[in-house]
Rosetta silent file (secondary structure, phi, psi, omega in degrees, C-alpha in Angstrom):
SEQUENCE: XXXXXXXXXXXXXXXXXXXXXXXXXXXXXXXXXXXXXXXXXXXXXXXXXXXXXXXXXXXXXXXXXXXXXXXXXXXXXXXXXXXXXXXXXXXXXXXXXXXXXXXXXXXXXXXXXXXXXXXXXXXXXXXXXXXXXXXXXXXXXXXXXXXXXXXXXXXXXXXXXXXXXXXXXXXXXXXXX
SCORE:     score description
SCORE:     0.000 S_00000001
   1 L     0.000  -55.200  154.669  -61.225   11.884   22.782 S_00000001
   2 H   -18.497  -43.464  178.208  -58.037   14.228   23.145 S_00000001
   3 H   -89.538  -52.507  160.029  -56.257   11.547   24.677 S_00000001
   4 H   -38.680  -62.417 -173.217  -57.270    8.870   22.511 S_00000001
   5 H   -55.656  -44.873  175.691  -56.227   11.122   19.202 S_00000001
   6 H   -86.621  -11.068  160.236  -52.534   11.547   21.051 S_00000001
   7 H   -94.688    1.679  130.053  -52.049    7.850   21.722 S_00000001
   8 H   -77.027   -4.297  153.711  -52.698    7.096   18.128 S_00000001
   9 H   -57.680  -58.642 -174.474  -50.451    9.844   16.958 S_00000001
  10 L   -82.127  -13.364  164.966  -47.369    8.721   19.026 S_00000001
  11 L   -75.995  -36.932 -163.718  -48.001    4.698   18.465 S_00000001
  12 L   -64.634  -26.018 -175.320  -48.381    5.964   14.550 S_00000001
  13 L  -122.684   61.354  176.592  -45.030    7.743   14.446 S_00000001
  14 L  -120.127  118.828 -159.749  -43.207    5.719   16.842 S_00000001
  15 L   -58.000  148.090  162.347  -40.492    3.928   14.448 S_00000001
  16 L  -106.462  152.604 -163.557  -40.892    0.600   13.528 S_00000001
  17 L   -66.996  118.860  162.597  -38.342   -1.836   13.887 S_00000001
  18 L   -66.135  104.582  167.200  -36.622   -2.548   10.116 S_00000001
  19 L   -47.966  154.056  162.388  -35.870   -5.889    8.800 S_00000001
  20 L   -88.155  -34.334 -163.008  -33.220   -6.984    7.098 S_00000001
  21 H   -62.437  -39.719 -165.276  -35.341  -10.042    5.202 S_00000001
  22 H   -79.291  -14.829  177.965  -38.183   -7.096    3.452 S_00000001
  23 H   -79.909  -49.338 -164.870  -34.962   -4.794    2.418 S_00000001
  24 H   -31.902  -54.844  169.420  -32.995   -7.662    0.856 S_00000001
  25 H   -24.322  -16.140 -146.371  -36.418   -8.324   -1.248 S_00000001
  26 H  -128.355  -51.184  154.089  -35.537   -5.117   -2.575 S_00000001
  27 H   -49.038  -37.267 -168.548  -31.838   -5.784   -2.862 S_00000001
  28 L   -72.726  -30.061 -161.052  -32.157   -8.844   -4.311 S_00000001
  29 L  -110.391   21.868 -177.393  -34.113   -7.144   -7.083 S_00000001
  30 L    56.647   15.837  178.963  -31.194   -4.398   -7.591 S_00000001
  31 L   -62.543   42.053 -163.925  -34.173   -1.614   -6.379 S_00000001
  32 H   -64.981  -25.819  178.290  -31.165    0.514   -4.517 S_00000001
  33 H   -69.390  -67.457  178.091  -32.744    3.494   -4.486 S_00000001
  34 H   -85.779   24.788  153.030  -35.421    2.890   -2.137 S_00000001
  35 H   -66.641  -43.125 -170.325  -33.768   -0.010   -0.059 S_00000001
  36 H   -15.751  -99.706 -140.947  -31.280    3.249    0.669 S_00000001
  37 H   -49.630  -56.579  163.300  -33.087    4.594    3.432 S_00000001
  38 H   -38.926  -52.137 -143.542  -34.027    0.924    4.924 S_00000001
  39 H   -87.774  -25.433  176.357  -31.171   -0.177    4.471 S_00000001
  40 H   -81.925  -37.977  173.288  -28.978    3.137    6.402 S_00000001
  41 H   -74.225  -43.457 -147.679  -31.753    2.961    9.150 S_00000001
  42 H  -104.834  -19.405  148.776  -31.321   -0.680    9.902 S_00000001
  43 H   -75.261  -11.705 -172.223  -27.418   -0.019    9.706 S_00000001
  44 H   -65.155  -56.531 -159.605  -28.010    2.735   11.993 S_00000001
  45 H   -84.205  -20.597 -153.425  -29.663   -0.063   14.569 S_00000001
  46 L  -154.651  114.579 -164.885  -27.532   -3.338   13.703 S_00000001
  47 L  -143.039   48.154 -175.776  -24.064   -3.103   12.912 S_00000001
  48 L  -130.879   41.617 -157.702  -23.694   -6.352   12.986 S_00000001
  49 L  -148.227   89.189 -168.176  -24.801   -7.681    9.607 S_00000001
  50 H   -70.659  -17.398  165.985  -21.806   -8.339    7.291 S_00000001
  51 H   -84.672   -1.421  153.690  -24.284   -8.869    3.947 S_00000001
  52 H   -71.539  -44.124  173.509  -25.606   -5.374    4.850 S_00000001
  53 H   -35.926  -66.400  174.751  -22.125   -4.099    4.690 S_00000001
  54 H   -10.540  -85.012 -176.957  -22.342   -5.758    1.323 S_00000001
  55 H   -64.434  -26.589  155.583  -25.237   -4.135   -0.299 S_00000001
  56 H   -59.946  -35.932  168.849  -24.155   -1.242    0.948 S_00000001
  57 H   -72.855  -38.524 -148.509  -20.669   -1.121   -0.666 S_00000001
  58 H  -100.415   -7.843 -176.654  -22.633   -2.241   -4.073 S_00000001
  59 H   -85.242  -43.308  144.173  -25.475    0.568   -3.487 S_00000001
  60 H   -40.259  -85.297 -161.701  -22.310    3.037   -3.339 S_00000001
  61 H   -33.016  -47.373  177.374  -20.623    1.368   -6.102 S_00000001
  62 H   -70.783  -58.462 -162.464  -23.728    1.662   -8.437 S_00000001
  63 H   -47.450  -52.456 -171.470  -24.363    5.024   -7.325 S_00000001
  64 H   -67.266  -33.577  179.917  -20.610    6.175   -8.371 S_00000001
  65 H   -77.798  -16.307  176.305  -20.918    4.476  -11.577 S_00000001
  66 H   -83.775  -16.634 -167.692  -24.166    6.785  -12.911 S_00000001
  67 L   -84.497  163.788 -147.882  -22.357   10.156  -11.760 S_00000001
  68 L  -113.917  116.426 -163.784  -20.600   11.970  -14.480 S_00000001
  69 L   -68.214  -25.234  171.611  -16.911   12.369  -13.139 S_00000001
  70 L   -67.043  -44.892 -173.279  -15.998   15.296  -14.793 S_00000001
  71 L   -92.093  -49.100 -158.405  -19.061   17.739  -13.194 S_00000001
  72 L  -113.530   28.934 -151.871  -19.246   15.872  -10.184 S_00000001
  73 L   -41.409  -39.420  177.489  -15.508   14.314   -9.378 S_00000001
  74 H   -61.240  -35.716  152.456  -15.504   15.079   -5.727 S_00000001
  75 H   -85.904  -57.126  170.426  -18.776   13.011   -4.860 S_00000001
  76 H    -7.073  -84.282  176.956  -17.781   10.539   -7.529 S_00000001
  77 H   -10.645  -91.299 -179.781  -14.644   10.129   -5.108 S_00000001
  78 H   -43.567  -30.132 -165.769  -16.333   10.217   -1.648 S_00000001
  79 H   -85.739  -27.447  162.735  -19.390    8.024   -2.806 S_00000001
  80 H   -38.149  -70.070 -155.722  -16.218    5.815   -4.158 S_00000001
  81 H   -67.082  -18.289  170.876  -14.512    5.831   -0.925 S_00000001
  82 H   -91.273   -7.152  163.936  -17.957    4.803    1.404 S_00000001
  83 H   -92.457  -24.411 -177.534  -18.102    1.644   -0.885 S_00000001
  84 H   -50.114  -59.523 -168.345  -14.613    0.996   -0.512 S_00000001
  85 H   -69.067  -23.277 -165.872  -14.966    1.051    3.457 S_00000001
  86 H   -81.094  -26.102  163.962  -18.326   -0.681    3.399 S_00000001
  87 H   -75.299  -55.963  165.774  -16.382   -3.732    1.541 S_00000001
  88 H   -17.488  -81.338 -171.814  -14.061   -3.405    3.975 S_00000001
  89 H   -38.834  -53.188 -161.869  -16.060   -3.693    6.848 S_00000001
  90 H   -68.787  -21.678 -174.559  -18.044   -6.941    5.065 S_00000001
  91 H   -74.296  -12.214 -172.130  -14.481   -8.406    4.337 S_00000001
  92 H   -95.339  -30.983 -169.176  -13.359   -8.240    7.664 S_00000001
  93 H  -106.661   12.734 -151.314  -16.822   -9.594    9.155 S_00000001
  94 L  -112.118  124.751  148.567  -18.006  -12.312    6.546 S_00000001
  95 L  -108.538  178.106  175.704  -16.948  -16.152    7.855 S_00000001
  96 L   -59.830  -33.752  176.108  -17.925  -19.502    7.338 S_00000001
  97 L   -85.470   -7.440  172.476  -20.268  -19.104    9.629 S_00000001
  98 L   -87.144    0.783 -174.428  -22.332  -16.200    8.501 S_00000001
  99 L   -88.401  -36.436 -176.121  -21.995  -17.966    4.990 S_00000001
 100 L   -91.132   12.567  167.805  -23.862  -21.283    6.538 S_00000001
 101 L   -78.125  -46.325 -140.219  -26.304  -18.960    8.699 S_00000001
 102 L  -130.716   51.248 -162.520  -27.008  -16.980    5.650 S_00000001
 103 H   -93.427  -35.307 -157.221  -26.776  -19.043    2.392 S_00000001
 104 H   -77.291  -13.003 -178.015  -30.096  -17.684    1.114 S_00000001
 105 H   -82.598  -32.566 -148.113  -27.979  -13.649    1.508 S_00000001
 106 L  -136.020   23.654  173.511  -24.754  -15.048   -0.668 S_00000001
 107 L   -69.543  -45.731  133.043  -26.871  -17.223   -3.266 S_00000001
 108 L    18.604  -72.088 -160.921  -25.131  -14.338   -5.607 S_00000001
 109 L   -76.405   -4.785 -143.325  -22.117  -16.190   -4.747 S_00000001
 110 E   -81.346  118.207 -170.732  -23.784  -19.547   -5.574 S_00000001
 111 E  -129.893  137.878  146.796  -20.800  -22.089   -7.376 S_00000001
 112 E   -52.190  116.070 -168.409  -20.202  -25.459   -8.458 S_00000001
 113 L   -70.311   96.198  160.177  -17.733  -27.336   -6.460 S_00000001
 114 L   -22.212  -36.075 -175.616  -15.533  -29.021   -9.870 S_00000001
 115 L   -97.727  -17.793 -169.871  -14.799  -32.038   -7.365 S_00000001
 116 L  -124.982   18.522  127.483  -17.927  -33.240   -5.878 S_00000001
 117 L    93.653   -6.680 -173.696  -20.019  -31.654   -8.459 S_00000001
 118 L   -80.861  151.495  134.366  -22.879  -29.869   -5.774 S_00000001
 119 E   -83.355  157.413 -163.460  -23.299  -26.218   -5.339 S_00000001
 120 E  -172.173  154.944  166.644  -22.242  -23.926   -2.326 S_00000001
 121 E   -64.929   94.918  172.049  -21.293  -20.922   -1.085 S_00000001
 122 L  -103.038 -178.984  175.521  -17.263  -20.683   -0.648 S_00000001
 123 H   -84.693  -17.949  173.330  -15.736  -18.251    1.333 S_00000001
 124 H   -80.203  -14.950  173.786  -12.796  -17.451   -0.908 S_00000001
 125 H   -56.457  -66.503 -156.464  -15.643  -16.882   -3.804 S_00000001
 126 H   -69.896  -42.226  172.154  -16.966  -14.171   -1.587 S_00000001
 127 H   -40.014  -43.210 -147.688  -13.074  -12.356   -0.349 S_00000001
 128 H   -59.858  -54.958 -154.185  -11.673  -12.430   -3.991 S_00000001
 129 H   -54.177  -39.900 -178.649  -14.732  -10.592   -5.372 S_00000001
 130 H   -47.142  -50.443  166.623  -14.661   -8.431   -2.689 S_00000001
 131 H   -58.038  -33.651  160.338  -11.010   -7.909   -2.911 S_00000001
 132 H   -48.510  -38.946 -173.813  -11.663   -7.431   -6.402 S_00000001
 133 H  -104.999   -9.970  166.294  -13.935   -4.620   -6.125 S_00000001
 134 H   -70.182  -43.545  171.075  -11.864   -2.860   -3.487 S_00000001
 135 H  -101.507   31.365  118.015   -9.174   -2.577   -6.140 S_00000001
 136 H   -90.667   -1.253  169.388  -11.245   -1.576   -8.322 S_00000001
 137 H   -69.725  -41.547 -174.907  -12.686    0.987   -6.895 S_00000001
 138 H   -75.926  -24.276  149.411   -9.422    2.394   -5.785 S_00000001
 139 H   -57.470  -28.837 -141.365   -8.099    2.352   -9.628 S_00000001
 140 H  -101.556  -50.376 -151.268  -11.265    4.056  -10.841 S_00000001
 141 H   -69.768  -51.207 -170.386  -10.902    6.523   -7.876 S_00000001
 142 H   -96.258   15.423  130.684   -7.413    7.739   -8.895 S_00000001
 143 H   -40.242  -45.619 -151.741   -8.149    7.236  -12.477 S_00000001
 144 H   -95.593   -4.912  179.441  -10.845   10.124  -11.762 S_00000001
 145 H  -116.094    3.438  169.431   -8.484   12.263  -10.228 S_00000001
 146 H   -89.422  -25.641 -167.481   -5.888   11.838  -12.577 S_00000001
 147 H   -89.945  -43.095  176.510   -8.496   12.612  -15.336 S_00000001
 148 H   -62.078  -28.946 -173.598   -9.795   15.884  -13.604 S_00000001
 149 H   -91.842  -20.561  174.013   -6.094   17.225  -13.055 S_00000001
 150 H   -78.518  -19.725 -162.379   -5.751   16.549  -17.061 S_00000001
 151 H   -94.654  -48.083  168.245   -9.024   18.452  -17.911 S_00000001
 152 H   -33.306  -65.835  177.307   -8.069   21.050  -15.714 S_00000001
 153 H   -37.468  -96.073 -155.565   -4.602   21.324  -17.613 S_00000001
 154 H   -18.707  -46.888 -171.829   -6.411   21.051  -20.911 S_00000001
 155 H   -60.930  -79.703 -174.356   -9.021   24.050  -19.881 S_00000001
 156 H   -19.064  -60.905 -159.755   -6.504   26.099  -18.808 S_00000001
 157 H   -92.154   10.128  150.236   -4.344   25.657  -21.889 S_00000001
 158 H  -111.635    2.075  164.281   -7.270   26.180  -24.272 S_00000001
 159 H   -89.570  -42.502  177.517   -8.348   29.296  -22.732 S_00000001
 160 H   -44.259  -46.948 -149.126   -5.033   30.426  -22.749 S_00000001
 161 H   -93.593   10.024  172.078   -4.455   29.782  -26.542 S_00000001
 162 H   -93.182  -22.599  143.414   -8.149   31.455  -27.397 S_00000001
 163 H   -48.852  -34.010 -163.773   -6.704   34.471  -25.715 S_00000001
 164 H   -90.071  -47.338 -172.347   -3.646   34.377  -28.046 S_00000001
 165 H   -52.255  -40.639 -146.125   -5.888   33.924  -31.077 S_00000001
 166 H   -77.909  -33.141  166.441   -8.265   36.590  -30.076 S_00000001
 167 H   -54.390  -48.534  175.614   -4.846   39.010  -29.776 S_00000001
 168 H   -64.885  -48.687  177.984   -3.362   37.877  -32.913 S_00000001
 169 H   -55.060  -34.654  179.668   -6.765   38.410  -34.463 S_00000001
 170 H   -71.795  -46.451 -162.871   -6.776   42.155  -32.738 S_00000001
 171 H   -96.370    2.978  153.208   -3.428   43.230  -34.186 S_00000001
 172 L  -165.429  100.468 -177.767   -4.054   42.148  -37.492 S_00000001
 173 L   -55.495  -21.410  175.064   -7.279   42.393  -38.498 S_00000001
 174 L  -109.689  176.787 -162.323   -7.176   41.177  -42.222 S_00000001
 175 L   -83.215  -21.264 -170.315   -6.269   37.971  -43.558 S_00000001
 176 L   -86.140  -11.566  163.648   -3.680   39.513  -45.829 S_00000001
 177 L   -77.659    0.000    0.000   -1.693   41.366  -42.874 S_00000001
């Protein structure tokens, strides 16, 4: 019985392999918080999956956009700078041919051709935006650190001039001196 009870412990916690098709379900349906974990384990395993790359830069992106830049500017930044490389990575690994492997991944992406009137997947659809969201990330990021070195300033020079009041107020306590 002993033995039975410890070979259904270790098959029970012995990882199972992670899909990519059950996180996309999840992706697909913007649900980023819990694909996260799926989706970091199965990058963990396979680091070969340039629409993982994707969803990963946009599960960053989205992340960076709820955090409040003032209280948190240094993960703001960093969680910037992991979507930045995770576009990277997909811009460098995303071809024609993972677009015609993988059409049902890049529907997103889904266009009318203006001359022959069908829809498809191009590949310059998927660089610009990509390229697109690399420089915007990278405005936003030194937006926020340009905004943090003014707030800083700002603090500074309003503590400073509530010291000055509170002095001026000490040496002459009524309104008529």
């Amino acid at each position: 019985f002993a033995v039975l009870a410890l070979f259904l412990m270790v098959s029970t916690t012995s990882a199972q392999k992670v899909k990519y098709k059950d996180i996309f379900a999840l992706l697909e349906t913007k649900q980023y918080e819990q694909a996260e974990p799926f989706l970091k384990k199965y990058l963990k395993d396979n680091d070969d999956n340039p629409n993982a790359f994707l969803f990963m830069g946009i599960l960053f992106q989205e992340r960076a956009a709820k955090m409040d830049v003032l209280k948190q500017t240094l993960p703001v930044i960093s969680t910037m700078d992991s979507s930045i490389i995770y576009f990277d990575m997909a811009l460098k690994t995303i071809d024609e041919r993972e677009l015609r492997k993988n059409k049902e991944y890049y529907q997103a992406y889904n266009r009318r051709d203006l001359r022959t009137g069908e829809f498809g997947v191009k590949l310059s659809d998927v660089q610009l935006d990509l390229e697109k969201r690399v420089e915007g990330l990278r405005d936003r990021s030194a937006k926020v650190k340009q905004l943090k070195e003014y707030f800083v300033v700002m603090d500074s020079m309003y503590t400073r001039s509530q010291d000055l009041f509170k002095q001026v107020q000490s040496e002459y306590p009524s309104l008529r001196q």
